[in-house]
C-alpha positions as a Python dict, from the first residue, in 0.01 Angstrom:
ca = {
    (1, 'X'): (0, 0, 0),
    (2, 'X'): (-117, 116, -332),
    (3, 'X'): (92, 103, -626),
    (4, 'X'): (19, 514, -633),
    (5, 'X'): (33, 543, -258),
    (6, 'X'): (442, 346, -298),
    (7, 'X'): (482, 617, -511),
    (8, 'X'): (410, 883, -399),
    (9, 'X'): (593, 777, -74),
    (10, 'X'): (922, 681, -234),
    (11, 'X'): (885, 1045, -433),
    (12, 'X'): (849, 1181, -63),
    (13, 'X'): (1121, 944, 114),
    (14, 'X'): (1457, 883, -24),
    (15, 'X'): (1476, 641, 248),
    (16, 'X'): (1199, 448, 95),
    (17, 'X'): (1355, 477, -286),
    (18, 'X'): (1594, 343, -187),
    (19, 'X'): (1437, 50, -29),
    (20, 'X'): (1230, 20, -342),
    (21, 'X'): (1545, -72, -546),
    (22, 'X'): (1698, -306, -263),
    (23, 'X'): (1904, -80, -90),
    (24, 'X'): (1859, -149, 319),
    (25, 'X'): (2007, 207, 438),
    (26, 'X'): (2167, 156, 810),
    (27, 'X'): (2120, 479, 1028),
    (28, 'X'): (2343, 740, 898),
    (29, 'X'): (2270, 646, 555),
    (30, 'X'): (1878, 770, 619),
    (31, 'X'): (2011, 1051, 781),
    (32, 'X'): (2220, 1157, 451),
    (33, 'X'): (2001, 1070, 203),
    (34, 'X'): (1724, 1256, 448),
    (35, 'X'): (1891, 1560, 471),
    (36, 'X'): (1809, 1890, 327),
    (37, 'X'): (2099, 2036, 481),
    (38, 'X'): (2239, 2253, 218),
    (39, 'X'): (2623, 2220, 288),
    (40, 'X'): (2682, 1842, 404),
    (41, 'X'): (3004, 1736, 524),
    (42, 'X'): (3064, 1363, 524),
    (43, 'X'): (3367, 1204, 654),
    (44, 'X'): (3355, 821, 630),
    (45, 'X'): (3521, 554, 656),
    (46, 'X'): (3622, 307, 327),
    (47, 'X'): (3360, 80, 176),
    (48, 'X'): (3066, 173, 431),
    (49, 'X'): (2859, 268, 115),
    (50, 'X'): (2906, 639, 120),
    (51, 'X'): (2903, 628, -269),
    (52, 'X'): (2602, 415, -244),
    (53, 'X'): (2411, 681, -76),
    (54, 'X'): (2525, 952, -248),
    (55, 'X'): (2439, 777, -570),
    (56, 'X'): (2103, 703, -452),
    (57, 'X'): (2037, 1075, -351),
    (58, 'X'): (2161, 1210, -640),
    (59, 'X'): (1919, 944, -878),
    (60, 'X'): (1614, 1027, -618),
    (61, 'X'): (1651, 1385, -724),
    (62, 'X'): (1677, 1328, -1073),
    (63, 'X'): (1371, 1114, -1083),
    (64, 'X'): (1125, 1344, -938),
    (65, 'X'): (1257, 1689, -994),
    (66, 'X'): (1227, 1706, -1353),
    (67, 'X'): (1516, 1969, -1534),
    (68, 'X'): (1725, 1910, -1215),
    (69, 'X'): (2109, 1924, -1283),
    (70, 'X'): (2353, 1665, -1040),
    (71, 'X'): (2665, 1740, -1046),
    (72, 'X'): (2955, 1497, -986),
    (73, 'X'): (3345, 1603, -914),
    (74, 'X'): (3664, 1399, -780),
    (75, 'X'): (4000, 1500, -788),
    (76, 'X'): (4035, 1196, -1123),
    (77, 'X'): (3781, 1145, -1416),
    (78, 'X'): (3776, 787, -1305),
    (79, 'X'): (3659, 844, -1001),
    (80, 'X'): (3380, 1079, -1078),
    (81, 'X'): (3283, 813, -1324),
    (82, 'X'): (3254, 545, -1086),
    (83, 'X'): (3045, 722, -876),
    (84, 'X'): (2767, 754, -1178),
    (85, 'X'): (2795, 415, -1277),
    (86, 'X'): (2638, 345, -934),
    (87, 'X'): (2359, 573, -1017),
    (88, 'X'): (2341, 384, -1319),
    (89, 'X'): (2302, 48, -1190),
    (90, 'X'): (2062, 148, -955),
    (91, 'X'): (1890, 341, -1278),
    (92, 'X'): (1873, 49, -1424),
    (93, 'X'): (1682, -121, -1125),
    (94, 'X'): (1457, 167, -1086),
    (95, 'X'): (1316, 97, -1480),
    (96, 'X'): (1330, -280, -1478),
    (97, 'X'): (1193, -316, -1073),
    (98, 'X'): (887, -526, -1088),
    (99, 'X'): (999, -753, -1372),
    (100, 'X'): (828, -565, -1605),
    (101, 'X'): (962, -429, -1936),
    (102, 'X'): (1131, -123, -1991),
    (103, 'X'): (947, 108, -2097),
    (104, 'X'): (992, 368, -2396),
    (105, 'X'): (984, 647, -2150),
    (106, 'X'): (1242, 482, -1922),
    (107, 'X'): (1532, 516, -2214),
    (108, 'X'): (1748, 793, -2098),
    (109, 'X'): (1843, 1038, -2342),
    (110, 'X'): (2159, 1042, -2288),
    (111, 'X'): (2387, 761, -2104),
    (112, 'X'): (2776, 750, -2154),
    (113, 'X'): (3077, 711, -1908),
    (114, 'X'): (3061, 1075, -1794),
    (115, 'X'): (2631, 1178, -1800),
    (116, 'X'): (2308, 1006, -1777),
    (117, 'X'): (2008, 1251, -1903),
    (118, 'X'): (1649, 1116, -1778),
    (119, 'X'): (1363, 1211, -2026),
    (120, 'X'): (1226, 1439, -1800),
    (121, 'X'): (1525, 1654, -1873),
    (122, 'X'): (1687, 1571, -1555),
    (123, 'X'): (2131, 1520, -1579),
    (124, 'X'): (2357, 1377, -1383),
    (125, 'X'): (2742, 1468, -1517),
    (126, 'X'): (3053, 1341, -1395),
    (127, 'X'): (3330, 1503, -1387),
    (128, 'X'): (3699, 1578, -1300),
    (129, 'X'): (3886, 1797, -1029),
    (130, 'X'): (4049, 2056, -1297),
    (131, 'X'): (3884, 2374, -1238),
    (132, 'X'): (3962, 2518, -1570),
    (133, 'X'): (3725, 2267, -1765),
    (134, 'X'): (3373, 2316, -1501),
    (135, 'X'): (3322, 2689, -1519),
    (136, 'X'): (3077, 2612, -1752),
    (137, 'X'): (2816, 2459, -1509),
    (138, 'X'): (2578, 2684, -1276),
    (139, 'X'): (2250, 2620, -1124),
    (140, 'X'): (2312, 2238, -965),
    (141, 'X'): (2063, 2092, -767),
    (142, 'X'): (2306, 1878, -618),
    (143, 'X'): (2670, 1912, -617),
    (144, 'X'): (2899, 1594, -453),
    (145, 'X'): (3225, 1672, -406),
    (146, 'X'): (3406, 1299, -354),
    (147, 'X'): (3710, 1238, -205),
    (148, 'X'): (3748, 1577, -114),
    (149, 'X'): (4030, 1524, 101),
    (150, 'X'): (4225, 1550, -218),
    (151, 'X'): (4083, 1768, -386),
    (152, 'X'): (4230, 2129, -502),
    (153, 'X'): (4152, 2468, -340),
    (154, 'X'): (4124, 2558, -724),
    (155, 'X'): (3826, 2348, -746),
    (156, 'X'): (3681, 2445, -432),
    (157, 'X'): (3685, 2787, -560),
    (158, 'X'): (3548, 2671, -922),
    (159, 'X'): (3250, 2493, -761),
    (160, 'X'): (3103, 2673, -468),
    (161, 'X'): (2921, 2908, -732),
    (162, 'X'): (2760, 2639, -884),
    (163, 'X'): (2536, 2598, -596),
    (164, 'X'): (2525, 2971, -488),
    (165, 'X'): (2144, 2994, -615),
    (166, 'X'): (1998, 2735, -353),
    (167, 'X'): (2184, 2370, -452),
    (168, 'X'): (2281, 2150, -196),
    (169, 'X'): (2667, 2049, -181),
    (170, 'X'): (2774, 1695, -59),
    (171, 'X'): (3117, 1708, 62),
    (172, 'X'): (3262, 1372, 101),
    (173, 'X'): (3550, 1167, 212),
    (174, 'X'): (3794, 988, 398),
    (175, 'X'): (4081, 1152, 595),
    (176, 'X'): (4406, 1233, 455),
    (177, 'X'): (4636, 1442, 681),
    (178, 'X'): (4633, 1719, 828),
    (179, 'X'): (4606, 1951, 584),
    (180, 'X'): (4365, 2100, 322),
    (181, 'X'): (3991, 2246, 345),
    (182, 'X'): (3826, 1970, 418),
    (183, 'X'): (4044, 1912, 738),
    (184, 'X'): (4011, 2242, 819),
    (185, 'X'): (3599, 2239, 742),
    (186, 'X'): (3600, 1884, 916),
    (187, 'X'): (3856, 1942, 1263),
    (188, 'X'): (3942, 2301, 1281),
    (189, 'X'): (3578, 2499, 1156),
    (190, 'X'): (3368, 2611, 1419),
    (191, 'X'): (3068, 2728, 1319),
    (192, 'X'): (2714, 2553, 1207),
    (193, 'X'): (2747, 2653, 838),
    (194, 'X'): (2805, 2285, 742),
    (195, 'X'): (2618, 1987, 851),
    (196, 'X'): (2878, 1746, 991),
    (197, 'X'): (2842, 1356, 926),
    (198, 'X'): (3152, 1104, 1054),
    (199, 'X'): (3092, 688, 1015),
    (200, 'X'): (3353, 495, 1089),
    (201, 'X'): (3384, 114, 1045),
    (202, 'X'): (3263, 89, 1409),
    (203, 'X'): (2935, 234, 1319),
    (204, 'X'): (2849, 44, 987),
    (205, 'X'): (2711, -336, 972),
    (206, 'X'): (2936, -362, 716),
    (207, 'X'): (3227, -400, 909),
    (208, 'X'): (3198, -683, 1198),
    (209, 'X'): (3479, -741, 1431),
    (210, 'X'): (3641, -1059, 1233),
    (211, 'X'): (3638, -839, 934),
    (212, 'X'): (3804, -544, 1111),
    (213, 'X'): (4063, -740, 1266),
    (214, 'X'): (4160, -947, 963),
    (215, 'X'): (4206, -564, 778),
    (216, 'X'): (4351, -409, 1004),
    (217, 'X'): (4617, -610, 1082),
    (218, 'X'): (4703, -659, 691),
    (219, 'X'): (4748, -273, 692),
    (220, 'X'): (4854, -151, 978),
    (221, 'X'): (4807, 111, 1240),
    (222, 'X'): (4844, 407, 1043),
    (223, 'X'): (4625, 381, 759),
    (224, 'X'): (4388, 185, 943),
    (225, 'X'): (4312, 547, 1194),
    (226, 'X'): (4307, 682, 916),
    (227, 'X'): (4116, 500, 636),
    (228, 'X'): (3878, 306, 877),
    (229, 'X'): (3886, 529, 1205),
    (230, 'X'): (3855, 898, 1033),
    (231, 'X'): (4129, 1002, 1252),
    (232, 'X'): (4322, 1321, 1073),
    (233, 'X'): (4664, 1213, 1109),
    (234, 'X'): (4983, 1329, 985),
    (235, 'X'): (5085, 1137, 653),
    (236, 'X'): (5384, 899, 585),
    (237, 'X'): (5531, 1145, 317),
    (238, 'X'): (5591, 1441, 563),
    (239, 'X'): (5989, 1481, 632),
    (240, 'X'): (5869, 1659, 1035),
    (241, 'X'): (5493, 1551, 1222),
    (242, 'X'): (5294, 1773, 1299),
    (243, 'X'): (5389, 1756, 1637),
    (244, 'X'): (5739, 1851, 1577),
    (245, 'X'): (5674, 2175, 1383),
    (246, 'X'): (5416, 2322, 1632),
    (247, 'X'): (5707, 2241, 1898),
    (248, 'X'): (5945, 2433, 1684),
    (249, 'X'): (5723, 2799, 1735),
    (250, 'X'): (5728, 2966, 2074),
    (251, 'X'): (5543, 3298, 2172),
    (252, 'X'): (5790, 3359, 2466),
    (253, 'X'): (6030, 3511, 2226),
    (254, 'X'): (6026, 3854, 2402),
    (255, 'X'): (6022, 4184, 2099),
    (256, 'X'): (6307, 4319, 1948),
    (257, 'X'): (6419, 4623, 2063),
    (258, 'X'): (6595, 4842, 1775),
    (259, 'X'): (6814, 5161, 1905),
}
């Protein structure tokens, strides 16, 4: 393949970008960085390279949409930041692949803890889950929405605009209770407005049976169902389970009859 033909197909294929920097995507990793879905829900298990992917999606758009905005939000600064640092590192491979120099034109404008700016005017911004400090943002090309398990109705609220005028929003995370939007969008939500994505350790490479074992057994049962198995369990700070509570209504309670 030509060096214009590669092109051209990794400007095509985020599948193939990716490959291009090193990045062997199992299955469910083409189908999310494949998708055009525009509302993605992803519920994975930890370290299966859900950041990864997301990382690499958000950099393929960047790279050959020119002006495109990527936004990034966690419920912590720190974690939003983490997330773009992968995009940087694989940035970094993208302009030094090859072995050749880097080029003037591969300088971003802008790189710092919370944005990397392409020189084709492209951005990709971290940032935190307080709602009162995004309003600002509108017209994202890409929104992800990490850990969204713990994230704030508040920010839910804040963010969903940003996309309203044709973006596509990521939704990602691990389980964590039974409780919050993205249980309810995840376990409760019936209808197809959301593309629905679930890995668990059992369906990435990553994770062979030694490996499994060996965790599992330094954690134990109840954050490994829920950390590694995507099972929406109740949490180990609630006083009642779930259980319980739904036990404690009835609907056989006949009316009251005032005289």
């Amino acid at each position: 393949m030509s060096a214009v033909a590669g092109t051209l197909a990794a400007a095509l294929d985020p599948v193939l970008f990716a490959r291009g920097l090193g990045f062997v995507a199992e299955e469910w990793q083409e189908n999310l960085l494949r998708t055009q879905a525009e509302q993605v829900l992803v519920v994975a298990a930890r370290q299966v390279g859900k950041s990864s992917t997301v990382a690499l999606k958000a950099l393929h758009v960047a790279t050959y949409e020119p002006g495109s905005l990527c936004l990034i939000f966690s419920p912590r600064q720190r974690q939003s930041d983490e997330l773009l640092r992968k995009v940087r590192t694989y940035y970094r491979a993208l302009t030094g692949h090859a072995g050749r120099p880097v080029r003037n034109d591969d300088v971003p404008v802008k790189n710092n803890e919370s944005e990397l700016e392409l020189t084709n005017g492209s951005r990709i911004v971290s940032l935190p889950g307080s709602e009162s400090g995004v309003r600002s943002f509108s017209a994202a090309r890409l929104l992800i929405l990490d850990e969204a398990s713990r994230a704030s109705d508040d920010l839910l609220a804040a963010v969903v605009p940003m996309v309203a005028t044709g973006g596509q929003f990521m939704m990602m995370s691990t389980p964590w209770g039974r409780r919050g939007f993205f249980y309810e969008l995840a376990e409760l939500d019936q209808t197809d407005a959301w593309e629905r994505h679930r890995t668990t350790v059992y369906e990435s490479a990553r994770w062979p049976e030694a490996r499994r074992a060996r965790v599992r057994a330094s954690i134990g049962s109840f954050a490994w169902s829920s950390d590694y198995e995507c099972v929406f369990g109740d949490t180990t700070s609630q006083l009642f389970s779930t259980e319980m509570v739904d036990r404690a209504f009835t609907s056989d309670v006949l009316p009251l009859e005032i005289p």
